[in-house]
C-alpha distance (Angstrom), angle and dihedral (degrees) to the residues before:
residue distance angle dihedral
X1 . . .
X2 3.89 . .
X3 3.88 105.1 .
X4 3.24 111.9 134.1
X5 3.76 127.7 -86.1
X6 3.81 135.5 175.9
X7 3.85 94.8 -126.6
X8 3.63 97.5 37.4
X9 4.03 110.7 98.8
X10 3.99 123.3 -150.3
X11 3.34 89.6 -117.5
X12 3.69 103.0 64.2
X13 3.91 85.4 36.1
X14 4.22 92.2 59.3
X15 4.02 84.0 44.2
X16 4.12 89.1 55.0
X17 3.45 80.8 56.0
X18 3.21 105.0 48.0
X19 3.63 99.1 50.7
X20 3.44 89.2 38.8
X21 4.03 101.5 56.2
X22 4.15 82.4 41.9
X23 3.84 91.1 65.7
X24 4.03 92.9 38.9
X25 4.33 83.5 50.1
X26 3.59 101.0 41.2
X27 3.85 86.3 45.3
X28 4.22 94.0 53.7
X29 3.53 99.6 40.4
X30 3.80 121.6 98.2
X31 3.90 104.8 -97.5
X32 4.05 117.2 -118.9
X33 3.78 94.5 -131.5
X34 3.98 113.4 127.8
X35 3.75 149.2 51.0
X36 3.76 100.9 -102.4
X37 3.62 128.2 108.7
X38 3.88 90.5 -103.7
X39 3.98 92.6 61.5
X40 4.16 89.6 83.2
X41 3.79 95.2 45.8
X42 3.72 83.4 53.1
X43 3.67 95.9 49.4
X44 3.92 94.3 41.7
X45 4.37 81.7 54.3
X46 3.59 88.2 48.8
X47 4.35 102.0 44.9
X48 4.33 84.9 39.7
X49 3.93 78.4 58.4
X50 3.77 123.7 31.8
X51 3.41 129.3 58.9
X52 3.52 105.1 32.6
X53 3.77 154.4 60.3
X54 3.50 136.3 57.2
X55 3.93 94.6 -96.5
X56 3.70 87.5 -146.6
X57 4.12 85.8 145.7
X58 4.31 86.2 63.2
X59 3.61 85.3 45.0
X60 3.45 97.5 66.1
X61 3.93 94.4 44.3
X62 3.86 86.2 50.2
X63 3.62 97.4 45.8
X64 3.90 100.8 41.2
X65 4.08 86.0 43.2
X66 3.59 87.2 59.8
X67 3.95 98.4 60.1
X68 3.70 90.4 70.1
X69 4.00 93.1 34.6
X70 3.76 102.0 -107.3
X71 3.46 107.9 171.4
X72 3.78 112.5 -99.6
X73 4.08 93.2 -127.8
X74 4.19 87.6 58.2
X75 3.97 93.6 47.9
X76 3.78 93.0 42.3
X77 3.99 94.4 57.1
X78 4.13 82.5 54.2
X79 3.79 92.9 48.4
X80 3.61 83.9 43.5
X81 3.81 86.5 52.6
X82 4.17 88.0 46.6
X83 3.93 84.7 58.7
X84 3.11 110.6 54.4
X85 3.91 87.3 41.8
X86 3.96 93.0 52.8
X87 4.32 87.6 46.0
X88 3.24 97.5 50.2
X89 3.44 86.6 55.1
X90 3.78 88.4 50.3
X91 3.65 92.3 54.4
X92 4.13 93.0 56.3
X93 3.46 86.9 44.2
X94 3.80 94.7 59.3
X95 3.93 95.3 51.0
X96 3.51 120.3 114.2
X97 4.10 91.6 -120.1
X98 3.94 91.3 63.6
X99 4.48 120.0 20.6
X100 3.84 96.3 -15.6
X101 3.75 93.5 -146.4
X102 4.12 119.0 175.6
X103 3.63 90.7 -159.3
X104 3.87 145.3 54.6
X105 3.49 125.4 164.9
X106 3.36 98.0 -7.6
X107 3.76 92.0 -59.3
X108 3.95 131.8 91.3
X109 3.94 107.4 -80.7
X110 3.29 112.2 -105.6
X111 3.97 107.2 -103.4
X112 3.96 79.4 53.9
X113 3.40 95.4 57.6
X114 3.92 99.5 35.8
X115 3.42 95.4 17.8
X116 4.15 126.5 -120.5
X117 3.12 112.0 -58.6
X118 3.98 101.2 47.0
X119 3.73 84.9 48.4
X120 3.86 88.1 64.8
X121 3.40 98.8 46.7
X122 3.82 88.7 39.0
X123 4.12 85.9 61.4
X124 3.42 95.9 40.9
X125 3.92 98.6 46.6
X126 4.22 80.7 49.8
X127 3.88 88.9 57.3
X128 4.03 103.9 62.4
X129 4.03 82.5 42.3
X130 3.51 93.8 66.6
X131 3.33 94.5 56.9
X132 3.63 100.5 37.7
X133 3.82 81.1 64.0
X134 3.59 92.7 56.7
X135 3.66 98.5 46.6
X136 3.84 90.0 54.1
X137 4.35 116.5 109.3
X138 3.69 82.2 -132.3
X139 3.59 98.3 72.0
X140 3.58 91.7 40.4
X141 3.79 132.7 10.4
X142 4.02 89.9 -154.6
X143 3.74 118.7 78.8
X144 3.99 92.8 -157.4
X145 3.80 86.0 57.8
X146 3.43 100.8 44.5
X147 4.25 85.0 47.7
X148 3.91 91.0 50.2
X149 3.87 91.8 46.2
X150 4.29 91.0 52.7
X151 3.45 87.2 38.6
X152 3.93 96.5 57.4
X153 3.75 91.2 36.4
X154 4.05 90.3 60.1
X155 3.11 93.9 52.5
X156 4.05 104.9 40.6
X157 4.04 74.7 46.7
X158 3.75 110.4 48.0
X159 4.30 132.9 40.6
X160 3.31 95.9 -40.6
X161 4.15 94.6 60.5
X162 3.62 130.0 -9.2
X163 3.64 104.6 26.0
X164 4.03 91.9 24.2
X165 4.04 80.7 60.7
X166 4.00 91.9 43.6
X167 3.57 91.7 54.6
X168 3.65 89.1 56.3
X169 3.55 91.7 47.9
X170 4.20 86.2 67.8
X171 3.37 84.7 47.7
X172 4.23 96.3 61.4
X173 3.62 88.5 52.9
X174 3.86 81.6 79.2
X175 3.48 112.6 11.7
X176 3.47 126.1 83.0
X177 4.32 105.1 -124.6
X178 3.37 121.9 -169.9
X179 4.08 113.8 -145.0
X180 4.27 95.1 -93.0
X181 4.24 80.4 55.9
X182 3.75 89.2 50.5
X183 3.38 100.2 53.5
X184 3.51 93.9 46.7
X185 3.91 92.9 57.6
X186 4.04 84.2 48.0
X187 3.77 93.4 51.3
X188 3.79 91.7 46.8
X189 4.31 98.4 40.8
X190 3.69 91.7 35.1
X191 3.72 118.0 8.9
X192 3.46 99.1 58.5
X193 3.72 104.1 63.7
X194 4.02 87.6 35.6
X195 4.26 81.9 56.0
X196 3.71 93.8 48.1
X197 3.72 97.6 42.9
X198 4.19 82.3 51.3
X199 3.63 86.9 55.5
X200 3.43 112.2 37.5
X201 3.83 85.0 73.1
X202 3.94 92.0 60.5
X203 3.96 88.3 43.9
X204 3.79 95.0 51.0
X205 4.11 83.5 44.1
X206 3.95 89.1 47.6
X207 3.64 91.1 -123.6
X208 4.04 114.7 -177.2
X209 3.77 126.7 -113.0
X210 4.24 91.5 -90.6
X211 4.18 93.7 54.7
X212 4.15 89.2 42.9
X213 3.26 93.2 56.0
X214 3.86 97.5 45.6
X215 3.54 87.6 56.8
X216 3.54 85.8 50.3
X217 3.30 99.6 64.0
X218 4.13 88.0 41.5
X219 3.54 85.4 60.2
X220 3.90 95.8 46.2
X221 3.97 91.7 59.8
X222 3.84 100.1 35.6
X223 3.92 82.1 52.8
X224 3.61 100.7 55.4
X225 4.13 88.5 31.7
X226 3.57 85.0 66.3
X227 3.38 107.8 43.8
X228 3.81 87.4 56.5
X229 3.92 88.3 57.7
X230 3.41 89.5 50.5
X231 3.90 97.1 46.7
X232 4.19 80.1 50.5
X233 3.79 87.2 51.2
X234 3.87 97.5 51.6
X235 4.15 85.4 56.1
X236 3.50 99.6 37.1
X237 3.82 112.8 25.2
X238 3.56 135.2 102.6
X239 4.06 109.3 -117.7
X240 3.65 82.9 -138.0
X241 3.57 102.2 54.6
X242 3.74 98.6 35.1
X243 3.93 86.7 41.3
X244 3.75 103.5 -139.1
X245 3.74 127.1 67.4
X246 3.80 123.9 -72.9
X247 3.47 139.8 -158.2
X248 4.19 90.5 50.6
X249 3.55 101.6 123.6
X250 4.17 91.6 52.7
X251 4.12 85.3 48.4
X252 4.09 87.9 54.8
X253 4.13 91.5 41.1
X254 4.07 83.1 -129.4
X255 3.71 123.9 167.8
X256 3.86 119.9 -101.3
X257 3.64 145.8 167.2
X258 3.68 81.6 -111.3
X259 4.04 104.6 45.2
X260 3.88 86.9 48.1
X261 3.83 103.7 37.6
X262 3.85 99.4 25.5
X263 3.28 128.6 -121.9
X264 4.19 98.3 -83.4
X265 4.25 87.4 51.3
X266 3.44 98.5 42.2
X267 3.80 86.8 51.9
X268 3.36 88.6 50.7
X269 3.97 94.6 51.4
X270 3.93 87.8 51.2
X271 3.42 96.2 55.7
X272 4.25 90.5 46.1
X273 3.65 83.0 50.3
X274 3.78 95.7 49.6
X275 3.99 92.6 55.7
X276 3.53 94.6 42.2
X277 3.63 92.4 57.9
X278 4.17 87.4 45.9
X279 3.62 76.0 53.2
X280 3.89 100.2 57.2
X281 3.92 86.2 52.6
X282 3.87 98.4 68.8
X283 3.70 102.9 96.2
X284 4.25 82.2 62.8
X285 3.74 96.5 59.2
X286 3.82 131.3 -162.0
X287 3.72 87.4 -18.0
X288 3.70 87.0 75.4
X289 3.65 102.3 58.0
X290 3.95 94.7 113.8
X291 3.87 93.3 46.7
X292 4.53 87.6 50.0
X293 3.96 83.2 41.5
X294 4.36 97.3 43.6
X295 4.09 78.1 51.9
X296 3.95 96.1 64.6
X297 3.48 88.5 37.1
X298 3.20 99.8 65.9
X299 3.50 94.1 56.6
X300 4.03 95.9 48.8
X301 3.64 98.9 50.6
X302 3.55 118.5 115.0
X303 4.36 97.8 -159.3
């Protein structure tokens, strides 16, 4: 369990979760044993998955969860959920129609590895399994929760957030967007799955309207905090360390936090963005230490 204790660090906290939301992933995706034709889609799911990431997005379901003592086996099958949402989106990403990255996590991408059209399937097979997850009794025994938590996730997931925001992502690369027009595209591409993973843990927890939107507005800032740090990231991280290439969104002249603050402001703006999301977590007390702590984190890391 996550709840919070004085002489537990974040650290070994994120890396329960980690190896946690592994075993619940590797144990809900289709195996790859077999001869039939399905047997590489199910080990393309399975590689664009495992072994890799740093699962902050099940962190946050975890950790939020845990403020109104949801047990840690309900709020893992929703970060699982999260996952498989956020690499499928990964996947797309990678294809040679949309970023055309050779490497994810360290690891070829997926359509390099399996090769195009495997990848596509591989993302959209990943899709419906999300939400199969979430519509399953064992992740919650009541229906209207389980409906509100698919219905939240579809939309944080489809036109009205993540890929809304990624289609205005193509759009930077040759529009000219002013800062307000940034963060819109972050809060849509990024924001919105970081929001719902935020407050899935109140929903599972049956928080009221008040505590929701508190971790709302959490979500908001960590959101945009780490989208700066990974703007900073693209111009000054090491493709090794950070494990996927850098230096892309200079090579497409697209607008970030970075390219139109700088990097020293838009370090700045993280870090202001990091506190005030600390900030939105005082009504919760000590037992929120991780979630203030996860929000400077996010800013610091350097992959």
């Amino acid at each position: 369990m996550i709840h919070d204790s004085d002489a537990q660090s974040l650290t070994k906290a994120i890396a329960h979760v980690v190896e946690a939301v592994e075993e619940t992933l590797a144990a809900v995706l289709p195996t790859a044993d077999g001869e039939g034709p399905e047997a590489t889609l199910f080990k393309a799911m399975r590689y664009a998955t495992l072994g890799g990431g740093k699962r902050l997005r099940p962190f946050l379901v975890v950790a939020t969860a845990a403020l109104f003592d949801v047990p840690e086996e309900v709020s893992l099958r929703v970060g699982a959920a999260v996952e498989l949402i956020h690499s499928y989106s990964l996947v797309h990403d990678d294809l040679p129609c949309m970023d055309d990255d050779q490497v994810r996590r360290g690891k070829p991408s997926c359509h390099v590895k399996f090769g195009v059209p495997t990848a596509v399937l591989a993302g959209d097979a990943m899709v419906p399994l999300a939400f199969e997850i979430l519509c399953d009794p064992k992740t919650h025994p009541d229906a209207a929760i389980r409906g509100e938590l698919v219905a939240r996730l579809a939309h944080a997931a489809g036109s009205g957030g993540m890929v809304g925001g990624q289609m205005i992502d193509l759009a930077a690369e040759k529009l000219d967007f002013n800062i307000g027009e940034v963060t819109r595209l972050e809060r849509l591409k990024t924001g919105a799955l970081i929001e719902f993973c935020c407050e899935a843990g109140g929903i599972l927890g049956r928080a009221d309207s008040k505590e929701l939107r508190t971790l709302g507005a959490f979500a908001h800032d960590l959101g945009l905090a780490f989208q700066i740090a990974d703007d900073l990231l693209d111009v000054e991280g090491e493709a090794q360390r950070v494990g996927k290439a850098v230096g892309k969104d200079a090579a497409r002249g697209k607008a970030t936090f970075v390219t139109i603050l700088g990097p020293a402001k838009a370090r700045g703006q993280a870090r202001l963005l990091a506190d005030q999301a600390a900030q939105h977590l005082e009504p919760f007390g000590p037992g929120a230490r991780l979630l203030r702590e996860v929000a400077h984190y996010v800013v610091a890391r350097t992959q």
